[in-house]
LODRENVO-406415 format. One record per residue: x, y, z of N, C-alpha, C, O in turn; residue in one letter. Coordinates in steps of 0.1 Angstrom, whole numbers, plus 5000, padded with zeros to 4 digits. Example, Ala and Ser with C-alpha at 12.3 -4.5 7.8 and 13.67 -1.06 7.14 Angstrom:
513249435078512349555078513249675078514249675085A512849785071513749895071512950005079513450115080S
end
This chain:
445575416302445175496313443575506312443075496302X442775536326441575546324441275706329442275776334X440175766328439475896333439375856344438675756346X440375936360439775956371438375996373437675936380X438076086368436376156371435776066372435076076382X435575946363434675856359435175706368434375646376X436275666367436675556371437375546382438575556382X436775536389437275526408436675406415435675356410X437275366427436675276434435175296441434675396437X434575236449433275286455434175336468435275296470X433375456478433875496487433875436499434775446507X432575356499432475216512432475086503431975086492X433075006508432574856508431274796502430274816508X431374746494430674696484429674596495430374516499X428174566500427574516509426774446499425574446502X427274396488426274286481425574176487426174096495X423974156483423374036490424073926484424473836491X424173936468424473836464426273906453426674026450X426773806451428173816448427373896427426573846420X428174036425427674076413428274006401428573896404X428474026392429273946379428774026366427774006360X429974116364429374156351430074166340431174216340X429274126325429874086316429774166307428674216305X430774196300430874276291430374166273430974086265X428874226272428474136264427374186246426174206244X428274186239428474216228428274146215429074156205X426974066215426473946202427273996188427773906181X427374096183427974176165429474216170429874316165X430374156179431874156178432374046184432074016196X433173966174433473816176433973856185433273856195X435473906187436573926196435873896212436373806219X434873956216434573906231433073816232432073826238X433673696221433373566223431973586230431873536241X430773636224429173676230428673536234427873526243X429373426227428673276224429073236237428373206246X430473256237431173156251430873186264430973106273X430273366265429973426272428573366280428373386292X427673306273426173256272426673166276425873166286X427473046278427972916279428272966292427372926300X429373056298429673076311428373116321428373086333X427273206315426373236323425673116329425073096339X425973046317424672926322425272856334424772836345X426572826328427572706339427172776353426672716362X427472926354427572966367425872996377425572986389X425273016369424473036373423572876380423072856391X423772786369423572596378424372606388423772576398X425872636390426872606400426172706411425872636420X425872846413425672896423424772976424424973076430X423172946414422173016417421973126423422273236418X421373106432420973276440422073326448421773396458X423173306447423973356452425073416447426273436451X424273466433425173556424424273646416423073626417X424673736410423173856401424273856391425373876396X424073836377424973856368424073956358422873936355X425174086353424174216348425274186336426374126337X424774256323425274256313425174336305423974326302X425674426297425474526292427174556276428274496274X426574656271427474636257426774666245427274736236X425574606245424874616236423574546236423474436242X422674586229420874556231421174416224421874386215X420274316232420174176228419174106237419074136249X418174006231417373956240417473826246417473726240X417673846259418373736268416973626266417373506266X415573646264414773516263415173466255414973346254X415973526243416373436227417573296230417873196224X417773356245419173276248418673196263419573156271X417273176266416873106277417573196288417873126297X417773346288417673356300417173516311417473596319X416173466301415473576305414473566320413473496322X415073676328414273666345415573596350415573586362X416773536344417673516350418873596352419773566360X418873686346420173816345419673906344418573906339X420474046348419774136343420674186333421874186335X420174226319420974266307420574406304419374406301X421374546302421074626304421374726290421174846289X421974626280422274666270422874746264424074706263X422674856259423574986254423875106268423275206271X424775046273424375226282424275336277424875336266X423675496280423475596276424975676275425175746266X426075646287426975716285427675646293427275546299X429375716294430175646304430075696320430875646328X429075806323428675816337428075696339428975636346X426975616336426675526338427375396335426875316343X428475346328429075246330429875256342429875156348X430575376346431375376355430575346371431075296381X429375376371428075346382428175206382428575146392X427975126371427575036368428674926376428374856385X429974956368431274916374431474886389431574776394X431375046394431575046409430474976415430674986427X429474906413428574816417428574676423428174626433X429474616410429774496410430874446414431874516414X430974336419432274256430433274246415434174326413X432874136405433574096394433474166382432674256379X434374116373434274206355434874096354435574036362X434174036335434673916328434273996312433174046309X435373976306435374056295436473976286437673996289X436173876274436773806265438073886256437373876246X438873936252439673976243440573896238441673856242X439873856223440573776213441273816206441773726200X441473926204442373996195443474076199443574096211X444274126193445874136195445474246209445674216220X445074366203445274456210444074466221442874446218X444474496234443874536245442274596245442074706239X441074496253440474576250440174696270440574666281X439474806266439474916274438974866288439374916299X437974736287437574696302438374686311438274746321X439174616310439674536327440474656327440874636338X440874756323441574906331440474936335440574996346X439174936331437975046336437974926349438774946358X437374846349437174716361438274716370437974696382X439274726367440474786381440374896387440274896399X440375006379439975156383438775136390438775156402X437775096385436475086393436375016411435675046420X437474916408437674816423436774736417435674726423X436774676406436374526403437874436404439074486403X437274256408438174166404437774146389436674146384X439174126383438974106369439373976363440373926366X438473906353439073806347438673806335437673856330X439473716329439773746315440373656305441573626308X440173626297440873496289442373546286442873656284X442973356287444473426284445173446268445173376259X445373556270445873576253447073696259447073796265X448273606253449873656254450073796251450673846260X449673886239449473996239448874096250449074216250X448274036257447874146268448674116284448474176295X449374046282450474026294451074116300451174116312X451474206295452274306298451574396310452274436319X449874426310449174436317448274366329448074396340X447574246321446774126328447774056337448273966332X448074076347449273956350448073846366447573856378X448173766355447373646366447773626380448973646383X446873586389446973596400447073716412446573726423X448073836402448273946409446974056406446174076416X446674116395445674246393444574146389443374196388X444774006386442773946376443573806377444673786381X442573716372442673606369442873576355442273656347X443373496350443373446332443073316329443373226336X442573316321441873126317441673106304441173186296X441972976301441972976286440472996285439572986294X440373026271439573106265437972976268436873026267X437972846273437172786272435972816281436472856292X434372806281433472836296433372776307432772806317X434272666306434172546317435672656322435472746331X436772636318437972686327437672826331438372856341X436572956324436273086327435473046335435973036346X434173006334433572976351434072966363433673026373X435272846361436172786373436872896374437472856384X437172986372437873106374437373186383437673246393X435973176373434873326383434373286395434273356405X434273126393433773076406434873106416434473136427X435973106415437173126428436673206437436373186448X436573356426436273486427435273476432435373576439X434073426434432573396440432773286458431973266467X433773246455433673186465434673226476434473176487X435973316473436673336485436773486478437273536468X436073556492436273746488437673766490438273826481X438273726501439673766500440373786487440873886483X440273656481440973696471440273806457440973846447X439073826458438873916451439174066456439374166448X439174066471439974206477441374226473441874336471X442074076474443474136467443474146455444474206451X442774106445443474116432442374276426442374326415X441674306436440974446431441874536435442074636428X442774506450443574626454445374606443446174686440X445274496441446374526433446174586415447074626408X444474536414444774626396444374766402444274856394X444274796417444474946414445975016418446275136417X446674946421447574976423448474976406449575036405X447974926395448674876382448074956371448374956360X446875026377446175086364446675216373446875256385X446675276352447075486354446075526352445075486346X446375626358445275766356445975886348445475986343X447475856350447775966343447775966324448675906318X446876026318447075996300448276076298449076046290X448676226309449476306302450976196301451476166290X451476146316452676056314452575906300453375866291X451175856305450675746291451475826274452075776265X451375936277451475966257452776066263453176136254X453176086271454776106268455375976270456575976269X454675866273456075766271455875736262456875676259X454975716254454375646239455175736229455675676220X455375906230456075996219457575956223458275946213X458075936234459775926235459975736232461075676233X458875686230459175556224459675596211460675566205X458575666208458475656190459675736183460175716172X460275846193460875976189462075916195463075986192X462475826202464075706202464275616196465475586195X463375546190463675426182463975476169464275396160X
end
């Protein structure tokens, strides 16, 4: 579940000049793949130049170290989650790596928000990510995650449906979230 207060859709239509993309980007936690992340920026940004703004934020890192500096904007640590959730409702896309078992908190905030989501495929997060319908999934490589983002960059339709259906798939309620989690634990 995420915080309604904080995570909601925009109230009008998103009037981007250029299509947004933002990465949840993190150099000191392997799990969302910071390297592969740099690999996709680059692909996408040759494939469709000015006609994407890719912002990045997670944690402080210097994008000239990584050639791409004056080409993204990277915003680093945010101050708080008022501001990610601003941040969120801004952008058309959310691309956020999870290599590890358990779920990470983005693509519920990026649904809640009215982002299209995508996301590498890893079998443990099925139960939620379901491809095609609420995000996209791609193996973990930068060539098949670009080709993903690019869909999403290139036909809005389909980023309108798969934003209206992860809001249809993400909760808001924590109170029902942790009563079904205690009558799991308290039947088995």
């Amino acid at each position: 579940a995420v915080d309604p207060s904080l995570y909601f859709p925009p109230t009008k239509k998103r009037k981007n000049k250029r299509t947004k993309i933002f990465f949840y980007a993190r150099p000191g936690n392997p799990r969302n793949a910071f390297e592969l992340c740099l690999l996709i920026i680059q692909q996408l940004l040759e494939r469709h130049g000015n006609k994407i703004e890719i912002i990045t934020a997670g944690a402080a890192w210097d994008e000239a170290e990584f050639g791409l500096e004056g080409k993204i904007t990277n915003l680093g640590l945010l101050n708080n989650l008022q501001e990610v959730a601003e941040l969120y409702r801004q952008c058309d896309i959310g691309c956020v790596y999870m290599l590890s078992k358990h779920p990470s908190y983005q693509p519920f905030e990026f649904m809640a928000s009215g982002m299209a989501t995508v996301s590498n495929n890893n079998e443990d997060n099925h139960w939620f990510l379901q491809h095609g319908y609420n995000c996209l999934l791609s193996e973990p490589s930068p060539m098949a995650m670009a080709e993903k983002i690019s869909w999403l960059v290139e036909d809005e339709k389909l980023r309108e449906r798969l934003s209206k259906n992860g809001l249809k798939i993400v909760s808001t309620e924590w109170e029902k979230q942790m009563n079904d989690i205690w009558n799991y634990i308290t039947e088995s």
